[in-house]
RODORO-461413 format. One record per atom (N, C-alpha, C): residue number from 1; residue in three letters; chain; atom name; x negated, y, z negated. Coordinates in steps of 0.05 Angstrom, whole numbers, plus 32768, in hexadecimal, padded with zeros to 4 digits. Each point is the difference from the previous one (the first is absolute). Example, Ala and Ser with C-alpha at 12.3 -4.5 7.8 and 13.67 -1.06 7.14 Angstrom:
# residues 2
REC  num  residu  chaine  atome    xx    yy    zz
REC    1     ALA       A      N  7EF8  7F8E  7F64
REC    1     ALA       A     CA  8012  8018  8000
REC    1     ALA       A      C  7FEE  8018  8000
REC    2     SER       A      N  8007  8015  800E
REC    2     SER       A     CA  7FF0  8018  7FFF
REC    2     SER       A      C  800F  8016  7FF2
This chain:
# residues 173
REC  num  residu  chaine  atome    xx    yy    zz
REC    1     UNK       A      N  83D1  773B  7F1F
REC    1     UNK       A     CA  7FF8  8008  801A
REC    1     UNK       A      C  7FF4  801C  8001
REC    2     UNK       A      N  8017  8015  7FF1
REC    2     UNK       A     CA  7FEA  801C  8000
REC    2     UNK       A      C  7FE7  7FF9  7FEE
REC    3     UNK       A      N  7FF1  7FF3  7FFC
REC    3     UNK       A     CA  7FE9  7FFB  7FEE
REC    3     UNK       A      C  7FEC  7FFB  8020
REC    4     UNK       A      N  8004  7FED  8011
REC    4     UNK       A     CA  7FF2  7FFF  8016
REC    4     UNK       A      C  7FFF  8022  8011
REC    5     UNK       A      N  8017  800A  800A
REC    5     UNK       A     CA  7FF4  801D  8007
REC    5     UNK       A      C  7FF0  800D  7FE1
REC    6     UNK       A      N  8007  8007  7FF3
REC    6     UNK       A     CA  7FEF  800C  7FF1
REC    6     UNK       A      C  7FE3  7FFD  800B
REC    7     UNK       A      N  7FF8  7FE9  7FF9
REC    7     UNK       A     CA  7FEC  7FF6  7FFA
REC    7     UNK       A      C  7FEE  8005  802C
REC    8     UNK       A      N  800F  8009  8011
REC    8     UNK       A     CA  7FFA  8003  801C
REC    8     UNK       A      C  7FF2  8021  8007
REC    9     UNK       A      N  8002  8010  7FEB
REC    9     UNK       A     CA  7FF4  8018  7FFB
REC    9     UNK       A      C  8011  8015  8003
REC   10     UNK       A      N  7FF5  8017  8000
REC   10     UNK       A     CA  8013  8017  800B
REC   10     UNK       A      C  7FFA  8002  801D
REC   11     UNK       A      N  8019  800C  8011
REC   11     UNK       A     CA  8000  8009  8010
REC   11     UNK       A      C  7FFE  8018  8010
REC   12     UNK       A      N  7FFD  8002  801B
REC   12     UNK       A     CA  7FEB  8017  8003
REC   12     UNK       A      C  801F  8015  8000
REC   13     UNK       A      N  7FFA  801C  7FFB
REC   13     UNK       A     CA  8017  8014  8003
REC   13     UNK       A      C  7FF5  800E  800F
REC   14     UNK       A      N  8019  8015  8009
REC   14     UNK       A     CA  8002  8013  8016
REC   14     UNK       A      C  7FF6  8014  7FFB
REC   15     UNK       A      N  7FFB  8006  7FE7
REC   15     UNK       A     CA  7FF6  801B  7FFA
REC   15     UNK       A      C  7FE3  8003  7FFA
REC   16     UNK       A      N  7FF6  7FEC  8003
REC   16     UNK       A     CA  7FE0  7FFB  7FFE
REC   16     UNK       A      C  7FF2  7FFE  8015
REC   17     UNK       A      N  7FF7  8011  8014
REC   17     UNK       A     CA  7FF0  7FFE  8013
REC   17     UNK       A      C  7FFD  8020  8002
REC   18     UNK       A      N  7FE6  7FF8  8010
REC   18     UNK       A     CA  7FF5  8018  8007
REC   18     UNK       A      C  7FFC  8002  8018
REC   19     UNK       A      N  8001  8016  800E
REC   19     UNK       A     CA  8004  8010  8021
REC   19     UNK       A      C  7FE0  800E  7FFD
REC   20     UNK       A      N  7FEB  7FF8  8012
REC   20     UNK       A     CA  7FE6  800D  7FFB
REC   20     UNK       A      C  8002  8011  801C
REC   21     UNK       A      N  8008  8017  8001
REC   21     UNK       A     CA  7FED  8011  8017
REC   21     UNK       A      C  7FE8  8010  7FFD
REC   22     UNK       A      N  7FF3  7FF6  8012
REC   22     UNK       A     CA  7FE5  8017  7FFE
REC   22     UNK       A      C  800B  8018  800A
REC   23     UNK       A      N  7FE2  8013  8000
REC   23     UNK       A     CA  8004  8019  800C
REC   23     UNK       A      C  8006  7FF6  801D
REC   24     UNK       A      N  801A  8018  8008
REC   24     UNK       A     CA  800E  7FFE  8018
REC   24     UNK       A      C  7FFA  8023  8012
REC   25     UNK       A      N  8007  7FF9  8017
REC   25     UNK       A     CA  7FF6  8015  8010
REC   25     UNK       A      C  801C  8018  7FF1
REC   26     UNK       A      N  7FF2  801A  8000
REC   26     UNK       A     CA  8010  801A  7FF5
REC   26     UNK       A      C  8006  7FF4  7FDD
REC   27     UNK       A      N  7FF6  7FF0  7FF1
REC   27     UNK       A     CA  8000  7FF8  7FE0
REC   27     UNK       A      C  7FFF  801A  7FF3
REC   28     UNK       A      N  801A  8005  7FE6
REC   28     UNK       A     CA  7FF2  8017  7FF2
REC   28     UNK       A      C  7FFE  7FF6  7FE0
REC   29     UNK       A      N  800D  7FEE  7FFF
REC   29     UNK       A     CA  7FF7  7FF4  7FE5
REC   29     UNK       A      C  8000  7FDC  8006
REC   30     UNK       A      N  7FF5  7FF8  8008
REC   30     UNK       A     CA  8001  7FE4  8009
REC   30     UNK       A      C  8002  7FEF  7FE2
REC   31     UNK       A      N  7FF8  8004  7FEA
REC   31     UNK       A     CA  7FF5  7FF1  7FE9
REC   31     UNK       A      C  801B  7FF8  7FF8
REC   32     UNK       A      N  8014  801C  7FF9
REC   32     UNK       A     CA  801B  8000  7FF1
REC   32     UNK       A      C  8021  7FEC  8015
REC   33     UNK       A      N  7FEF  7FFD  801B
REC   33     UNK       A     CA  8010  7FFB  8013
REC   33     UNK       A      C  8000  7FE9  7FF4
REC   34     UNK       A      N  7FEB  7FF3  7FFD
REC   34     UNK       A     CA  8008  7FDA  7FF8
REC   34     UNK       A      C  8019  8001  7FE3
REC   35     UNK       A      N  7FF9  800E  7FF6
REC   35     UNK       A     CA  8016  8001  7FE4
REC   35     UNK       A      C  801E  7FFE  7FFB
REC   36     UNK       A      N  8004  8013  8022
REC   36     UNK       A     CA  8018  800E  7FF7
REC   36     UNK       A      C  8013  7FE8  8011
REC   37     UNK       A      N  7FEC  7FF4  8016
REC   37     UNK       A     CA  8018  7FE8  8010
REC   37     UNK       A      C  8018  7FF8  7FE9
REC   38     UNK       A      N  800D  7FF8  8009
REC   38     UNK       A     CA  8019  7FEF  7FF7
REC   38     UNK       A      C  8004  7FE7  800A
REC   39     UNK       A      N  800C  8002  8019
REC   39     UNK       A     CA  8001  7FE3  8006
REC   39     UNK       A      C  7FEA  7FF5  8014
REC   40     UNK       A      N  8006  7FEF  800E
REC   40     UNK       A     CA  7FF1  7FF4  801A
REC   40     UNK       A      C  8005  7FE5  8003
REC   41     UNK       A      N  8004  7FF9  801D
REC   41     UNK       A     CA  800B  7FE6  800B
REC   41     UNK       A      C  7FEE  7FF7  800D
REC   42     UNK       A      N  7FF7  7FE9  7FF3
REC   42     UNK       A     CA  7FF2  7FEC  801F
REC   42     UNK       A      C  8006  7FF2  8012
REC   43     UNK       A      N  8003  800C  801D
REC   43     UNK       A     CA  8008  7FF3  8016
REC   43     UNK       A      C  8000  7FE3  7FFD
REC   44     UNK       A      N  8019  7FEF  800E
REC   44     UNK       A     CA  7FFF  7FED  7FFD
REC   44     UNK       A      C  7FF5  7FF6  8018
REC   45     UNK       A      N  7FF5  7FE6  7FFA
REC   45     UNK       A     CA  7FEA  7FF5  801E
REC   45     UNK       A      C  800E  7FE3  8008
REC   46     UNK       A      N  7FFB  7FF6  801D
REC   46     UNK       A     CA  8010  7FE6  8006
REC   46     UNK       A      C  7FF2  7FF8  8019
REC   47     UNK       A      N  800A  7FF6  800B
REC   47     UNK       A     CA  7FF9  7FF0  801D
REC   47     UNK       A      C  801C  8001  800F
REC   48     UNK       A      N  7FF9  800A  801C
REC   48     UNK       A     CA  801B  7FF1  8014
REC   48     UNK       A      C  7FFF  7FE8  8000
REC   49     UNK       A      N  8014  7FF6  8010
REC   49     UNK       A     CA  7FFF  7FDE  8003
REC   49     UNK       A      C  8012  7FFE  8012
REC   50     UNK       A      N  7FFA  7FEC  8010
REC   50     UNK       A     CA  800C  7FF4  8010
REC   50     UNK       A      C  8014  7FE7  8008
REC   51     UNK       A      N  8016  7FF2  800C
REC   51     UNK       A     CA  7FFE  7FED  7FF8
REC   51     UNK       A      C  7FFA  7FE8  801A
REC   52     UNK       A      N  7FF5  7FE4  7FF0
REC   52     UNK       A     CA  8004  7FE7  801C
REC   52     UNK       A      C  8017  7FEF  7FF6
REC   53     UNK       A      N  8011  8006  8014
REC   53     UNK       A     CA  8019  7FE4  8005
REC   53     UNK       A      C  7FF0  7FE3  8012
REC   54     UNK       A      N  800D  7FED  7FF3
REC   54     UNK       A     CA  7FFE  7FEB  8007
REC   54     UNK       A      C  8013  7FED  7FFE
REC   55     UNK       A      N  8012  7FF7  8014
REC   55     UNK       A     CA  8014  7FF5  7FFC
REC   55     UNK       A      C  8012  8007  7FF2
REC   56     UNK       A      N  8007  7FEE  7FE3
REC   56     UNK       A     CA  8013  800B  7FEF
REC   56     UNK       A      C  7FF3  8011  7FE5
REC   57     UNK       A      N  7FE5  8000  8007
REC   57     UNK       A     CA  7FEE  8010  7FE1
REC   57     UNK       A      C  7FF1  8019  8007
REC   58     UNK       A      N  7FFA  800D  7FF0
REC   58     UNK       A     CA  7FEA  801E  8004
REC   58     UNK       A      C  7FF2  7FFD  7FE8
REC   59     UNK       A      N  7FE9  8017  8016
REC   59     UNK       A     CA  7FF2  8003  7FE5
REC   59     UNK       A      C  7FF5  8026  7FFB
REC   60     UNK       A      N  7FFA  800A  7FF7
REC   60     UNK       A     CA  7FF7  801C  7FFC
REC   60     UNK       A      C  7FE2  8001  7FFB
REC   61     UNK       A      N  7FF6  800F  800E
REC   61     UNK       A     CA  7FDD  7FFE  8006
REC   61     UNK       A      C  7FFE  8025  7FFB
REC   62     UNK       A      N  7FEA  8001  7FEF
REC   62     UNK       A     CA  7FF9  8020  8006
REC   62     UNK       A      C  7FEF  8005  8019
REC   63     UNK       A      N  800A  8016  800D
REC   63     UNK       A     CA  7FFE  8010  801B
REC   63     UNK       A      C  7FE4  800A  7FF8
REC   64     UNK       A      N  7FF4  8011  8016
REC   64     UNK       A     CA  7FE4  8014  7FFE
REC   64     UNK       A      C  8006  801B  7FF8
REC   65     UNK       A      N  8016  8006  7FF3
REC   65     UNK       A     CA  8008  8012  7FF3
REC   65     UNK       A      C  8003  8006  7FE4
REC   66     UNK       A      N  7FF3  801C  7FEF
REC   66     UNK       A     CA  8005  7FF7  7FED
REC   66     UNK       A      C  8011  8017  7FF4
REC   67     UNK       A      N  8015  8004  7FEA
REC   67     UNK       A     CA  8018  8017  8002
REC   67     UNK       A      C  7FFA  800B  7FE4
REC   68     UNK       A      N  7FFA  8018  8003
REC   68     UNK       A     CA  7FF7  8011  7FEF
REC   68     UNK       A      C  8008  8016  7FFE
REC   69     UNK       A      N  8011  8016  7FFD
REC   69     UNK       A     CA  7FFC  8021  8002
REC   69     UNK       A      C  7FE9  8009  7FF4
REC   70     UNK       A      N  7FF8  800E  800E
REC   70     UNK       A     CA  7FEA  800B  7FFF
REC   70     UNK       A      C  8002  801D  7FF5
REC   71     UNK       A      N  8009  8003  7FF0
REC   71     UNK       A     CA  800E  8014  7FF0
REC   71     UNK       A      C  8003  7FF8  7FE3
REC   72     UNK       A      N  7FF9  8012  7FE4
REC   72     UNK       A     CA  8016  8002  7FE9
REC   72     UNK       A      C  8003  8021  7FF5
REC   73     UNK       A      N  800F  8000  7FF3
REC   73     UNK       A     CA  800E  8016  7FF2
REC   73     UNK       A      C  7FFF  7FFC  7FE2
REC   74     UNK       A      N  7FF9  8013  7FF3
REC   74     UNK       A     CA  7FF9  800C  7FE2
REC   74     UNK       A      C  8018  800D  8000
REC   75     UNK       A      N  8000  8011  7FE6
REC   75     UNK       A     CA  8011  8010  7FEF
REC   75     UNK       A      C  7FE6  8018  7FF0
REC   76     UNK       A      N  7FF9  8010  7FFF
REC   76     UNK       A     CA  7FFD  800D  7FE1
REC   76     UNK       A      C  8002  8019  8000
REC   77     UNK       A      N  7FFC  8000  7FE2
REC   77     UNK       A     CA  800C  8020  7FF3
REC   77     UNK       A      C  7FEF  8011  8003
REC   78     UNK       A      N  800A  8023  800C
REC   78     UNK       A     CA  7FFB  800A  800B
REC   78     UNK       A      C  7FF2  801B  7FE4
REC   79     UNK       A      N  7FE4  7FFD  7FFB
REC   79     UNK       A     CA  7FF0  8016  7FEF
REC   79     UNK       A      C  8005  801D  7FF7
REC   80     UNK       A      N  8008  800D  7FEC
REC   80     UNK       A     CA  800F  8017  8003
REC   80     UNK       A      C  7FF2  801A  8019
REC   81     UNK       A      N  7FE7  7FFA  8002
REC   81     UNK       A     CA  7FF6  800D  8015
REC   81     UNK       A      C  7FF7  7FF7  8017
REC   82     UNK       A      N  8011  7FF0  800A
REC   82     UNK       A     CA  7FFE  7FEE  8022
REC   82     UNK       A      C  7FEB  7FFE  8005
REC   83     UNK       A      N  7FE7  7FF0  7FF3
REC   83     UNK       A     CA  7FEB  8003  800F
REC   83     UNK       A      C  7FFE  7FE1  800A
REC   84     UNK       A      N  800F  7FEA  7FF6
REC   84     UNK       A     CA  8002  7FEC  8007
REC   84     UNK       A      C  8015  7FFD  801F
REC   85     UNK       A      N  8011  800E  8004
REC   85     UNK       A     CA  8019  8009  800E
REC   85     UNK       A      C  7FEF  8011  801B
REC   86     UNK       A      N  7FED  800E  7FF7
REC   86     UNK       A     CA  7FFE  8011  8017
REC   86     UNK       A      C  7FE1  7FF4  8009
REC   87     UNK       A      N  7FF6  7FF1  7FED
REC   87     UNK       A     CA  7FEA  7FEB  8008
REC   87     UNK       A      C  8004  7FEB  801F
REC   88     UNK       A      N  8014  7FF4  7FF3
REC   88     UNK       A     CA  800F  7FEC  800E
REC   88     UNK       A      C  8008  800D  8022
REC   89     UNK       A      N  800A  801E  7FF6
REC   89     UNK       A     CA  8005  8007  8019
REC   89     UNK       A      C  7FEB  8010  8015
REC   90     UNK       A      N  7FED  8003  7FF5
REC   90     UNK       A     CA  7FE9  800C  800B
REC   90     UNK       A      C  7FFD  7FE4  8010
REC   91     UNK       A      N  7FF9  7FE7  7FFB
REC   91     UNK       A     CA  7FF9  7FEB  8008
REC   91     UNK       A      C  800E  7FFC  801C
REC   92     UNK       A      N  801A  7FFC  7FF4
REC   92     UNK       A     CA  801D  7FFF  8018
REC   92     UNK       A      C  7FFC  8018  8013
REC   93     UNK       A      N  7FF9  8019  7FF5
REC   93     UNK       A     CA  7FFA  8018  801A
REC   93     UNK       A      C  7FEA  7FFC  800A
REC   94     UNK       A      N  7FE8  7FF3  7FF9
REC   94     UNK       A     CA  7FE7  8001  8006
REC   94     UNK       A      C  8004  7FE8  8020
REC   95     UNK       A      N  8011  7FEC  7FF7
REC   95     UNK       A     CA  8007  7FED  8017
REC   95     UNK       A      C  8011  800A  8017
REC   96     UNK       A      N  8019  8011  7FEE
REC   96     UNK       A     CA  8017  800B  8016
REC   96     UNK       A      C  8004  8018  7FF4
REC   97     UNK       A      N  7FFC  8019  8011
REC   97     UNK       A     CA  8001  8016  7FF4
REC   97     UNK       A      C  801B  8005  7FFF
REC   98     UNK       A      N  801C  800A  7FF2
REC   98     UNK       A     CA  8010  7FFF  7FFD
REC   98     UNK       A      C  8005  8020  8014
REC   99     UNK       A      N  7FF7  8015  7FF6
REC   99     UNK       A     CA  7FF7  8012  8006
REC   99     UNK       A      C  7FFD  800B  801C
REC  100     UNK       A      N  7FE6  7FFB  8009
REC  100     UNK       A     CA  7FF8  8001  8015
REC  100     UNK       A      C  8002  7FEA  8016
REC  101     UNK       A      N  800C  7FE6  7FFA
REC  101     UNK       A     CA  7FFE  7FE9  8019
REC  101     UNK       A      C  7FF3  7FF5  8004
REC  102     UNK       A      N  7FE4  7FFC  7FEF
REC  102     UNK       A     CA  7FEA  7FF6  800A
REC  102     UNK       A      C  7FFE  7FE5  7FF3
REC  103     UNK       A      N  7FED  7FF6  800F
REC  103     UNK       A     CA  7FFA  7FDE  7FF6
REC  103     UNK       A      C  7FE2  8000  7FFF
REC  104     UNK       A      N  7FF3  7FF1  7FE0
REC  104     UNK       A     CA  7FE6  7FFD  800A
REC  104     UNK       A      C  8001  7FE2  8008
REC  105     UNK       A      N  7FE5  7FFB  8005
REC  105     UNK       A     CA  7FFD  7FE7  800A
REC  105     UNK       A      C  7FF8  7FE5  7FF2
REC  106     UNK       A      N  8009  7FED  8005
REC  106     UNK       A     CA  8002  7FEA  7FE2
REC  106     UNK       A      C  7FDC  8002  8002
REC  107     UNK       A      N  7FF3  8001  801C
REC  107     UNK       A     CA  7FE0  7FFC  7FF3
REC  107     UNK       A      C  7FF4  8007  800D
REC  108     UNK       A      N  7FE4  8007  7FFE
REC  108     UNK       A     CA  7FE8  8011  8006
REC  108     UNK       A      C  7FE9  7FF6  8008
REC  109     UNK       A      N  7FFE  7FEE  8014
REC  109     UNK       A     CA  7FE6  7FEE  7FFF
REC  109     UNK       A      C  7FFC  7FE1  7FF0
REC  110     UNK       A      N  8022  7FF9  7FFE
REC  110     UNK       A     CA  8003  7FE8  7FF3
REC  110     UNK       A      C  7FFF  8009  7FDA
REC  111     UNK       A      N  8002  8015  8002
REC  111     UNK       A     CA  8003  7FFF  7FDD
REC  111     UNK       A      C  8019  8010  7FFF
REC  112     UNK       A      N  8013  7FF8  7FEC
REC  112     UNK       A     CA  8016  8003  8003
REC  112     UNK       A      C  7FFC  8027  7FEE
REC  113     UNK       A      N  8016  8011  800F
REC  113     UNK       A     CA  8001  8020  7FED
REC  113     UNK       A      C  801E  8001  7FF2
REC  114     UNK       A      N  8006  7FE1  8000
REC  114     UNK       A     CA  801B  800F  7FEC
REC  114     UNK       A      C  8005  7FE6  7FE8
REC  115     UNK       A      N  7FFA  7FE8  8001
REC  115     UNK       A     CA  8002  7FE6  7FF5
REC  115     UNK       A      C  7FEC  7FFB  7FEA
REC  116     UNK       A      N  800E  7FFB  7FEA
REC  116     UNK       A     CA  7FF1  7FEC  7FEC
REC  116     UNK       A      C  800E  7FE8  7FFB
REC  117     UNK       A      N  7FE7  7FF9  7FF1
REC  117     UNK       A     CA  8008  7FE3  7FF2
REC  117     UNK       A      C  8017  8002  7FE4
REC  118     UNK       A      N  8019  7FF6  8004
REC  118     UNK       A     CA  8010  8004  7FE0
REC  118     UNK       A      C  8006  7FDC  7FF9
REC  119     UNK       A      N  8000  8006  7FE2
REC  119     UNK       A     CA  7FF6  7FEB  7FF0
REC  119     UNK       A      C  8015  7FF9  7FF0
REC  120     UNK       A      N  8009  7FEE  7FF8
REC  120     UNK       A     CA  801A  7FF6  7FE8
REC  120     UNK       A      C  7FFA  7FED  7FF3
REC  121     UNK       A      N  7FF7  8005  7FEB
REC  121     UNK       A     CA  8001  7FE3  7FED
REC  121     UNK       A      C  8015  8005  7FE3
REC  122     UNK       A      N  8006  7FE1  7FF7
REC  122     UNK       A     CA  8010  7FF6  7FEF
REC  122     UNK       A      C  7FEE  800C  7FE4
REC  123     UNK       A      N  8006  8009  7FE7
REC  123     UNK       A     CA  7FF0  8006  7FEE
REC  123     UNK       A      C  8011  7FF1  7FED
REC  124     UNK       A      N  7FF7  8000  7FE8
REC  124     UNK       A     CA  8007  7FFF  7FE3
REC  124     UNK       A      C  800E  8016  7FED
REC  125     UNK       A      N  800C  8005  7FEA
REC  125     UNK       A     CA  7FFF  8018  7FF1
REC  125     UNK       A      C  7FF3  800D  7FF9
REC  126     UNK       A      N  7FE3  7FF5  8004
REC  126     UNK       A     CA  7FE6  800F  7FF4
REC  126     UNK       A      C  7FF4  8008  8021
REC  127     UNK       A      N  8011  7FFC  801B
REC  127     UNK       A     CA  7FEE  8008  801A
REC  127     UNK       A      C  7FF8  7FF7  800B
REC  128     UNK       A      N  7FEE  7FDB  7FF1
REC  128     UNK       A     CA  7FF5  7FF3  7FFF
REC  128     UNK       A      C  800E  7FF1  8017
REC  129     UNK       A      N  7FEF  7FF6  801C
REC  129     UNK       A     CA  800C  7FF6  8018
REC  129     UNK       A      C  8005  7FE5  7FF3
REC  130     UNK       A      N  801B  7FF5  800C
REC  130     UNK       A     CA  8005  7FE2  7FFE
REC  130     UNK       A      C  8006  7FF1  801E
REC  131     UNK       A      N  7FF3  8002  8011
REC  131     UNK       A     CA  8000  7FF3  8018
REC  131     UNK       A      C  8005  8002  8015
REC  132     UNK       A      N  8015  8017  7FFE
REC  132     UNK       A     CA  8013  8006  8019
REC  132     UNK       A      C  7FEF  8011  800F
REC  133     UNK       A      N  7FF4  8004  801C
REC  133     UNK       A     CA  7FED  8010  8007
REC  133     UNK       A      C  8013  8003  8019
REC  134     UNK       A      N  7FFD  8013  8016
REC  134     UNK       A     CA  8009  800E  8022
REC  134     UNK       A      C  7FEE  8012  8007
REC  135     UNK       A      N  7FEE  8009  8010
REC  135     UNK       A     CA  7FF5  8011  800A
REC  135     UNK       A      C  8011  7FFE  8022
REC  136     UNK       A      N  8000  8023  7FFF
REC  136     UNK       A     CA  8009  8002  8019
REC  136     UNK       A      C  7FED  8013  8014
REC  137     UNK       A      N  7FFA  7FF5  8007
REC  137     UNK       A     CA  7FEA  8015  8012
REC  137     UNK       A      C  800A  800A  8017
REC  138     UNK       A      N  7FEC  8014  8009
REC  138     UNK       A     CA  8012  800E  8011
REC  138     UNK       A      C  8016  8016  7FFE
REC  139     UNK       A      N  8001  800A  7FE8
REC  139     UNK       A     CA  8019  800A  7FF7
REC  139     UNK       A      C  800B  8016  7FFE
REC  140     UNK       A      N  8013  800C  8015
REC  140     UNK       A     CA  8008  801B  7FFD
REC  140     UNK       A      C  8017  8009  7FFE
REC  141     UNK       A      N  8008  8019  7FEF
REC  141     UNK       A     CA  8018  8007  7FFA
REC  141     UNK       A      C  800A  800A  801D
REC  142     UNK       A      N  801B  7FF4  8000
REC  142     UNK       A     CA  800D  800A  8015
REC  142     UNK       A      C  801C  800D  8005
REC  143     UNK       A      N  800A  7FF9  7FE9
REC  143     UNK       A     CA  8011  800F  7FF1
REC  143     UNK       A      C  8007  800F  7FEA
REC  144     UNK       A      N  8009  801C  7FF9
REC  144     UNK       A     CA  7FFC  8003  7FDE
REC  144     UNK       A      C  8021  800E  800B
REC  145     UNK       A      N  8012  7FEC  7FDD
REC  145     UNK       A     CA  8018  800C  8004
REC  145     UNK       A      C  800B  8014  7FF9
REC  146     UNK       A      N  801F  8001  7FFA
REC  146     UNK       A     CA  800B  8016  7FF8
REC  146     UNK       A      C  7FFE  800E  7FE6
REC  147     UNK       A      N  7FFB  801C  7FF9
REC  147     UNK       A     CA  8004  8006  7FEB
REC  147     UNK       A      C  801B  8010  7FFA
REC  148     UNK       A      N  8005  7FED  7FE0
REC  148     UNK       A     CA  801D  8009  8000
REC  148     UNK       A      C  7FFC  800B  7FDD
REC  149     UNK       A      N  800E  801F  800A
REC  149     UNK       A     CA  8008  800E  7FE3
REC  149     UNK       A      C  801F  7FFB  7FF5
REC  150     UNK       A      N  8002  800C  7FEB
REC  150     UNK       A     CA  8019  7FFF  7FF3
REC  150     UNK       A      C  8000  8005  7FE5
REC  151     UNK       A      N  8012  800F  8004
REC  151     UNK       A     CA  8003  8017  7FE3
REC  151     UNK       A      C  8009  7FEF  7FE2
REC  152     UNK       A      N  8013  7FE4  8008
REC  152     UNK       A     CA  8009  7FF3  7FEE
REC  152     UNK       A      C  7FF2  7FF3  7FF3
REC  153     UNK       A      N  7FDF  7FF7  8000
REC  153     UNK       A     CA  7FF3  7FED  7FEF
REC  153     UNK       A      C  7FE5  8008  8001
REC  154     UNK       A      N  7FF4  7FF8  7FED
REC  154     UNK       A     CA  7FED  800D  7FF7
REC  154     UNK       A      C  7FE6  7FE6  8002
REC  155     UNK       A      N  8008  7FEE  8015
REC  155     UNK       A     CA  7FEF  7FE6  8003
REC  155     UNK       A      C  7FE8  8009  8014
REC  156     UNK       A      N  7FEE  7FF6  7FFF
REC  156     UNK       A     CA  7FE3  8006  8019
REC  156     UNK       A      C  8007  8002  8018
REC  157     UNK       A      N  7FF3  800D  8017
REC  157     UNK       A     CA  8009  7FFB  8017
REC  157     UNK       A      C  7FF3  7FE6  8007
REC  158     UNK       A      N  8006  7FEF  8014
REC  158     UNK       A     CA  7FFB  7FEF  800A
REC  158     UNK       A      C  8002  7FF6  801C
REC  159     UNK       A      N  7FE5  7FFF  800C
REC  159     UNK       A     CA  7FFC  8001  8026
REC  159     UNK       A      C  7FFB  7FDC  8002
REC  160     UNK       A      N  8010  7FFF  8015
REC  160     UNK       A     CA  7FF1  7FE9  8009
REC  160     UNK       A      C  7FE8  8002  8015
REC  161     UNK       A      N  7FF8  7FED  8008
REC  161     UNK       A     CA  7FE4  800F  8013
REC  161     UNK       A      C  8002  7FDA  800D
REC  162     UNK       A      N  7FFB  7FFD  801B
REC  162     UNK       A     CA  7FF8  7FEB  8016
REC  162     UNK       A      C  7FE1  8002  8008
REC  163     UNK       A      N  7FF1  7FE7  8000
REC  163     UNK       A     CA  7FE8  8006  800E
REC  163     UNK       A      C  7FF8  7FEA  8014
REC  164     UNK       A      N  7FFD  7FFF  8014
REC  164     UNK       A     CA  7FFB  7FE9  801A
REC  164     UNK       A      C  7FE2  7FF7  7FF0
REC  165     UNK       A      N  7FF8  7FE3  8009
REC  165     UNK       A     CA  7FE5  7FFA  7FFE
REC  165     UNK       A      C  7FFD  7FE6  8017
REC  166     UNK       A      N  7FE8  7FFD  8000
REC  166     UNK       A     CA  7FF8  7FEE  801A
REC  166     UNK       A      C  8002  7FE2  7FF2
REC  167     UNK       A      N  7FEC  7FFE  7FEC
REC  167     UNK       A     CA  8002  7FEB  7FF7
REC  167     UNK       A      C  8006  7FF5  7FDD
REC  168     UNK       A      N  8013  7FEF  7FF8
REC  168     UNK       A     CA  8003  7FF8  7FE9
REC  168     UNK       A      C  7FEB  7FE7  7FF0
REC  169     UNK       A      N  7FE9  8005  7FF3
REC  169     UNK       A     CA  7FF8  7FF1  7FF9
REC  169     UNK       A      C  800B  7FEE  7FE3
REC  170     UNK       A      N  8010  7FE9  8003
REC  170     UNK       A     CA  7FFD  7FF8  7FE7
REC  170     UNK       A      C  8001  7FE4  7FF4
REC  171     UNK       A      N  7FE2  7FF4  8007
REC  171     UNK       A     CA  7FFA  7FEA  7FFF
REC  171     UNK       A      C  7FDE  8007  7FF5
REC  172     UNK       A      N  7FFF  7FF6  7FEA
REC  172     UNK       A     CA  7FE7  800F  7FE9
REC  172     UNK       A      C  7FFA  7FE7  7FFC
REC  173     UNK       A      N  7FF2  7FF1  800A
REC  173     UNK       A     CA  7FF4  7FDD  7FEC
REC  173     UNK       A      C  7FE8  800B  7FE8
């Protein structure tokens, strides 16, 4: 029987994908940003539903609803000279000034001043994509988390960071 899986290929792992952001509003090294991600989750997608009784049977029908967060959250390691860290947060101040209070505006004449398109595909060991594709358009950081020091270890810092987006594309024929 293990001769049949063998023979079903390898399977895809967690540590092979890639997180594509373009240049983002306040970017100070955008290139090194894709590298340093760690993790990343893709929202899981579904349908409401409803149900019809009938006598002694039901049945479950999907609703005009469809259930998504519209949200995910990364992880990555933080550059010995924050330019990835203070990149990120230029972005986040450029939307909500932490600072001063201010808010810019998601858009300008129908073109959006704070949102890109971010990208996730499944790769190989060599980088090489194997299928798994998500574009999320619309996409803006809306959270960047805590930074935490400590004298006891000598491991990278590590931020998590949240970004809202409008739409999840991921249906590629």
């Amino acid at each position: 029987m293990i001769d049949v899986i063998a023979k079903l290929g390898d399977d895809a792992l967690k540590n092979l994908f890639d997180m594509i952001l373009p240049p983002f509003p306040g970017a100070i090294d955008p290139v090194s940003t894709n590298f340093r991600i760690q993790n990343f989750s893709i929202p899981a997608t579904g349908v409401e539903t409803y149900e019809i009784h009938w006598k002694t049977q039901k049945m479950t029908k999907p609703s005009g609803k469809i259930v998504m967060e519209n949200n995910f959250n990364f992880e990555f390691r933080v550059d010995k000279y924050w330019a990835i860290y203070n990149g990120l947060k230029n972005w986040k101040n450029i939307i909500a000034d932490t600072r001063l209070g201010t808010m810019s505006p998601d858009s300008l004449k129908g073109a959006s001043l704070i949102r890109v398109p971010v990208t996730v595909i499944s790769t190989d060991a060599n980088g090489l994509p194997t299928g798994g594709k998500w574009v999320f358009e619309g996409a803006f950081i809306s959270q960047l988390g805590e930074v935490a020091f400590d004298y006891t270890t000598g491991d990278p810092i590590t931020v998590s960071a949240t970004m809202n987006f409008m739409v999840m594309q991921d249906t590629f024929l």
